[in-house]
N, C-alpha and C positions, 0 to 999 in steps of 0.2 A: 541642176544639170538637166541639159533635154532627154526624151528618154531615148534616143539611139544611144547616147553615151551611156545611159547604164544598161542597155541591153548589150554591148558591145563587153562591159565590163564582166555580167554574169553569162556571157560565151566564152570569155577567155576564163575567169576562176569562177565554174560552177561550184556550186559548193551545198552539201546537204543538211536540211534544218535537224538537229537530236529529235530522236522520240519513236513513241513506239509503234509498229504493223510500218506500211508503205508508205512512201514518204520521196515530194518530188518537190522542187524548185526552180524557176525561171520567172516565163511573162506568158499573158493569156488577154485576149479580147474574152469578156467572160458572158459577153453574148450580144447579139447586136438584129434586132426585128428589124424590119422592114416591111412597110404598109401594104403589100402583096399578097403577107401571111409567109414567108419564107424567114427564114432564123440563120444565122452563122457565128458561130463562136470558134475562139484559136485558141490552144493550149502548144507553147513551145516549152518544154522543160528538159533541158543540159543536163540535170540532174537527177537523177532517180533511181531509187534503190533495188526497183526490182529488173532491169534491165539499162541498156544504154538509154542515154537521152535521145526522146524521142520530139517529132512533132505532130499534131493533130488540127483537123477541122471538121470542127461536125456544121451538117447542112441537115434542117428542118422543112419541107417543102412544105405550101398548104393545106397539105391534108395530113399532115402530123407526121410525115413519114420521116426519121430518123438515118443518114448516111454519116456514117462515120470516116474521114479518110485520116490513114496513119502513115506515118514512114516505118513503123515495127509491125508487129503480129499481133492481132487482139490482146492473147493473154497479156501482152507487156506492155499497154496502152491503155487508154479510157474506154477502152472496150471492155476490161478486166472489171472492170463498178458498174458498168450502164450499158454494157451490150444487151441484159435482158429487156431495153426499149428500141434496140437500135435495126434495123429491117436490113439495112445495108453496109458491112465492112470492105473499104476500097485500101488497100496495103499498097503503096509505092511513094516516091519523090512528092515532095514539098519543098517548094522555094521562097523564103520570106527576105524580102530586099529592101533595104531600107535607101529609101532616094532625095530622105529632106531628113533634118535632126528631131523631126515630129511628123513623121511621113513615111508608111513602106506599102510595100505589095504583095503578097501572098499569090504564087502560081502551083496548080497541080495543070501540069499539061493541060491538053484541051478541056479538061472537068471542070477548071473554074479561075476565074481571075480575082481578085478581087485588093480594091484601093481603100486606103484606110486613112486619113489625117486627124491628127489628134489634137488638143489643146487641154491648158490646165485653164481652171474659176478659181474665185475666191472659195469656193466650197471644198475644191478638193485640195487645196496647200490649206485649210484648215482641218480636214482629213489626213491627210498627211503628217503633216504635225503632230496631231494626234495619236497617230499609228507610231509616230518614231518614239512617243514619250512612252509609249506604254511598255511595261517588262513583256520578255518572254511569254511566263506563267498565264498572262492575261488570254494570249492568243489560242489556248486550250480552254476556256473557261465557256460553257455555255451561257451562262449569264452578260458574260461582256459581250460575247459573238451574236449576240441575239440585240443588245443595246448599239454595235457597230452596224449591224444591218440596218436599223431601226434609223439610225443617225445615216447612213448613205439615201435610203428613201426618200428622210425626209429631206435631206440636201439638197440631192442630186435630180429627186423626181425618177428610181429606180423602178418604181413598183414594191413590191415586199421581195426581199433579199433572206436567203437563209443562208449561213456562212456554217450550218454544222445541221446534221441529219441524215438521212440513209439512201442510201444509192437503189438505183431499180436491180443489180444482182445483193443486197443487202449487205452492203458494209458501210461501217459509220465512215461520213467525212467531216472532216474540219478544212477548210478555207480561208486560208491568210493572206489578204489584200492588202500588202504593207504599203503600196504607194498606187494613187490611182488618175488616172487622165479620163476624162469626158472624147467621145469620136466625135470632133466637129463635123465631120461630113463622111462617106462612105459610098462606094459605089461599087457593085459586083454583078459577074455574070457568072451562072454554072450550064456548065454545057451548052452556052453560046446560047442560053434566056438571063434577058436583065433582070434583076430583081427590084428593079424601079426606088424610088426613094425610103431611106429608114422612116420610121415610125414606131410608136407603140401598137403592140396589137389589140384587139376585141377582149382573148384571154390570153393571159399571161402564161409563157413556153414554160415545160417543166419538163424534166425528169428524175419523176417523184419525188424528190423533198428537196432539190437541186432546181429554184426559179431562174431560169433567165431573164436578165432584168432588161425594163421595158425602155431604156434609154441606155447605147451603144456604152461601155467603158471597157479601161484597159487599164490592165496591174500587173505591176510586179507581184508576185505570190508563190508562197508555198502551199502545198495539199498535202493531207495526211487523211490513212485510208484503214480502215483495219474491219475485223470481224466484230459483228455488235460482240458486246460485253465483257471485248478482250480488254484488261488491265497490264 
């Protein structure tokens, strides 16, 4: 299936993964650099436990400065785990449109455009694969989540990938990338500057133990979010 068709499918039956603390489900560009020094990741999630399904895009400018824009209010957003790196929260409309069956656009009014087209490799329908055979149980495992990151790296040319660790306001996450696509190409502008062509950067984006990886992808995924040391 292309991914508009399963994006189209987890808009119509969102559905949320068991388990325990906060817990969301959909699709996410899980970060995408650009040789500028400018960063952009998208988190859309229909699903979530602590509030309606929301959407986000967080914007990294080149001097590290962190905008988060949401269609909710902090607390019930990615602002709720990582506000304490974030300098700027923008609350209104987000528009995600999809114009090809591996092709959409992401609009916040005049704040930012931005074009996305995707493609799958041999790398990622062997990721893929992989991710469907595995149980459940697997995707809570720090050992395995530590060996999928390891294995995306070295596939995909990610950089180092952490799929489980703690947020800049201190809650553990877990990150489940069950199916993944490489951004063949990408092009955006925020507040009418281009952010010129992707690339890897110098040092790799972070918010604290959450790396954005150094070559553009997109996943279906679930997140799970809790207080350290809660069982």
């Amino acid at each position: 299936m292309k991914p508009r068709e399963i994006v189209e499918q987890i808009e119509t039956n969102p559905a949320l993964p068991t388990g325990h603390g906060d817990r969301f489900a959909g699709y996410a560009v899980l970060g995408l650099p650009f040789r500028s020094g400018h960063v952009l990741a998208l988190r859309r999630f229909p699903a979530s436990s602590v509030g309606p399904g929301y959407t986000s895009v967080w914007h990294r400018d080149p001097r590290g400065a962190w905008t988060f824009y949401s269609t909710v209010n902090p607390d019930l957003g990615c602002s709720r785990y990582f506000g304490g790196e974030v300098t700027r929260n923008v609350v209104g409309p987000i528009e995600i449109e999809w114009t090809a069956p591996a092709q959409f656009t992401v609009n916040i009014e005049s704040a930012l455009r931005w074009n996305v087209r995707l493609r799958a490799s041999w790398s990622t329908r062997l990721l893929n694969a992989a991710a469907r055979l595995a149980p459940d149980s697997w995707w809570q495992e720090p050992f395995i989540l530590k060996a999928m990151g390891a294995a995306a790296r070295f596939a995909l040319g990610t950089g180092k990938l952490n799929l489980a660790g703690e947020t800049p306001n201190g809650q553990e996450f877990i990150a489940n990338p069950r199916r993944l696509w490489l951004i063949e190409s990408s092009q955006a502008t925020v507040k009418g500057q281009d952010l010129g062509p992707v690339g890897a950067l110098a040092q790799q984006a972070r918010l604290n133990d959450f790396l954005i990886p150094q070559k553009g992808l997109f996943a279906v995924a679930r997140a799970f979010l809790r207080p350290r040391h809660q069982t």
